[in-house]
C-alpha positions in Angstrom: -4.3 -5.7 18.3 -7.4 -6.6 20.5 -6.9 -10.3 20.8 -3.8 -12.7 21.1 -5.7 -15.9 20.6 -8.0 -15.9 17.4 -9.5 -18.7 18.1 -11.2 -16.9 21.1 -12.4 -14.3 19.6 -11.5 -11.3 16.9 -7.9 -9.6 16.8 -9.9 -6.1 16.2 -11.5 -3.9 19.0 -15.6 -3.5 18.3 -14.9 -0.2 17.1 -12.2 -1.2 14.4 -15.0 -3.9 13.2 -18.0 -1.4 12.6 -15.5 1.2 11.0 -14.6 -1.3 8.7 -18.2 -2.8 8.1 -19.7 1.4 7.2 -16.8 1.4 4.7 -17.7 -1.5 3.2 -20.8 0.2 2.9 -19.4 3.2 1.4 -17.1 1.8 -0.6 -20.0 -0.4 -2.3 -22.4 2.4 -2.6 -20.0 5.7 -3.4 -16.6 4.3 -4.3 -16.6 1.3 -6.4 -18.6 2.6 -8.7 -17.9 6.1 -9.4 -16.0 7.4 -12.9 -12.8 6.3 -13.3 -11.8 10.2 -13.6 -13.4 10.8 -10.4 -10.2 10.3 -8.1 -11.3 13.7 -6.2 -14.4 12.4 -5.3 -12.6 9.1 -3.9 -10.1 11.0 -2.2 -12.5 12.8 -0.2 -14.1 9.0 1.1 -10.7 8.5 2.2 -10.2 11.7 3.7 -13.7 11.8 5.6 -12.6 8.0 6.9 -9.6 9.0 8.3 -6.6 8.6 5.7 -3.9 11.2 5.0 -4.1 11.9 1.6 -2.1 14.6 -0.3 -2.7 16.4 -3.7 -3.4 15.1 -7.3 -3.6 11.8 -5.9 -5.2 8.8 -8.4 -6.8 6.1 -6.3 -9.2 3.9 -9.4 -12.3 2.9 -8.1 -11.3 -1.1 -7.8 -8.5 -0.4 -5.8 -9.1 -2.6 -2.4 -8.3 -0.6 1.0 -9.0 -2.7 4.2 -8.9 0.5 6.6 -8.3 3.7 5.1 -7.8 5.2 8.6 -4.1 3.6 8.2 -3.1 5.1 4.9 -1.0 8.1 4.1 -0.9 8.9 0.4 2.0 11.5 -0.9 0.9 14.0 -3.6 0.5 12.7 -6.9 0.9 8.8 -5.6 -1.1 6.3 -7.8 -3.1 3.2 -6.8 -4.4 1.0 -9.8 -7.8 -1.0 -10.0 -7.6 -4.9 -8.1 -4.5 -3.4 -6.1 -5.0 -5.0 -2.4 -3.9 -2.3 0.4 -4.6 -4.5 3.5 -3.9 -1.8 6.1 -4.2 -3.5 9.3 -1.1 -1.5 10.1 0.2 1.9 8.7 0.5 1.8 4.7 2.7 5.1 3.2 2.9 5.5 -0.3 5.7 7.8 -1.3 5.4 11.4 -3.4 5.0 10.4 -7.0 5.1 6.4 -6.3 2.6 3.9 -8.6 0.8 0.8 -6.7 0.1 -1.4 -10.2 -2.9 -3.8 -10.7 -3.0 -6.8 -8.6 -0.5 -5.6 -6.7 -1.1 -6.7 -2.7 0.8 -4.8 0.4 0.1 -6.8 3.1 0.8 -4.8 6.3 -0.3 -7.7 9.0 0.3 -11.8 9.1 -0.1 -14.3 12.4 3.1 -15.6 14.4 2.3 -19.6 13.8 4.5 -20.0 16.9 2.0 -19.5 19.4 -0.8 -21.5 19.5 -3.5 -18.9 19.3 -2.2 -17.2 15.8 -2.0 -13.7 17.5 -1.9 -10.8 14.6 1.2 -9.6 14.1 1.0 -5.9 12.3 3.9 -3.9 10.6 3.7 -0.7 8.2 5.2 -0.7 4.9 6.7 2.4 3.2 7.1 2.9 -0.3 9.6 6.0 -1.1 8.9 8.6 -3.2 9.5 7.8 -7.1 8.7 4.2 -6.9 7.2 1.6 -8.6 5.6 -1.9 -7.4 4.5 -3.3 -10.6 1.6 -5.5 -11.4 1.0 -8.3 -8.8 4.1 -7.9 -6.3 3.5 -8.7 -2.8 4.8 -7.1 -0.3 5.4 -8.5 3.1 4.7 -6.4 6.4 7.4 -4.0 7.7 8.6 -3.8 4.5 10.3 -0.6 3.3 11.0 -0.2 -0.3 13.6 2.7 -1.3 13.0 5.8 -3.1 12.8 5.5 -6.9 12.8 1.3 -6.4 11.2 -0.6 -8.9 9.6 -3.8 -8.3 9.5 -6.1 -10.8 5.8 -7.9 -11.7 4.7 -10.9 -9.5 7.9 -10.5 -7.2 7.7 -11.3 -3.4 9.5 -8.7 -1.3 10.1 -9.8 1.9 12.6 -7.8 3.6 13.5 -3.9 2.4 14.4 -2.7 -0.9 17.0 -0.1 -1.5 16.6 3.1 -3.3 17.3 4.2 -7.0 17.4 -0.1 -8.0 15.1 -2.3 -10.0 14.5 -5.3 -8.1 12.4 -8.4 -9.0 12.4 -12.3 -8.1 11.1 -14.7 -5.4 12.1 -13.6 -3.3 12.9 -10.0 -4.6 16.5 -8.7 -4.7 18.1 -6.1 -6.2 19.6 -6.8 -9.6 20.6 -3.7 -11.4 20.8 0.1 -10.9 17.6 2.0 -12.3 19.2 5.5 -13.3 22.9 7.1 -13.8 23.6 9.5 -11.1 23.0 12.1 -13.8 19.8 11.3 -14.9 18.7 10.2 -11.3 19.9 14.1 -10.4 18.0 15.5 -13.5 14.8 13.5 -12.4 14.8 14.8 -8.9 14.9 18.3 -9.7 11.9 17.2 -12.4 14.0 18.5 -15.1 13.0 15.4 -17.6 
């Protein structure tokens, strides 16, 4: 954070503002509006702004991305068209794990305490296996476990645990996603 009082002036540094402003460029020019099939081609944008990205990873063209310098994308992770990744802090995305449509991880908010708003940023993790469906927000330093699911339109503010299907507003955990057999069968990709 460059700023504790927003009405004074920006929360980001001068340099944080004009990499943000070229990517909006590129994203409007090169990303946007390339073929859907083209998730190489978008990867390598990421890559070339700074984001860890890992193999066979599916990022649709609509897919918003405040500052791909704060993502890290797991092989084979999945971001759909209209989902919001607003990365002011770090944003993981687990091995295997699906971001659905409309979907927002929100990785920075402002303490209304202080008079001045400062930014407050936290990362969110999503675990390998999971699944935010479509239009779940989720809250800064939010974790959600391994294999989680998150049920459409739920708010998750505080972490999710692994292997669980959780939903609601606010999101908690109502029901176990696999048996321990078939979890154990899907983690050695045997199904």
């Amino acid at each position: 954070m460059y700023n504790q009082d927003t009405y004074l002036g920006a929360s980001f540094s001068l340099r944080n503002r004009l990499g943000r402003v070229l990517w909006g460029v590129i994203v409007l020019l090169f990303f946007r509006y390339s073929p859907k099939p083209a998730h190489a081609w978008r990867t390598f944008l990421l890559r070339a702004f700074g984001a860890k990205v890992g193999r066979g990873v599916h990022i649709y063209p609509r897919a918003k991305i405040w500052a791909p310098w704060n993502l890290i994308l797991r092989d084979e992770c999945g971001v759909a068209n209209s989902a919001i990744l607003y990365s002011q802090d770090i944003i993981e995305i687990g091995r295997r794990a699906v971001i659905s449509q409309g979907a927002h991880l929100c990785a920075g908010t402002h303490d209304y305490t202080k008079s001045g708003f400062p930014l407050i940023t936290m990362p969110i993790r999503i675990g390998d296996n999971a699944w935010i469906a479509a239009e779940s927000f989720i809250h800064p330093g939010v974790t959600i476990g391994e294999g989680c699911v998150i049920g459409a339109r739920s708010v998750v503010t505080k972490d999710m645990p692994e292997w669980m299907v959780c939903a609601g507003h606010p999101c908690k955990p109502i029901k176990k996603r696999f048996e321990e057999k078939i979890k154990e069968l899907f983690l050695q990709n045997q199904l």
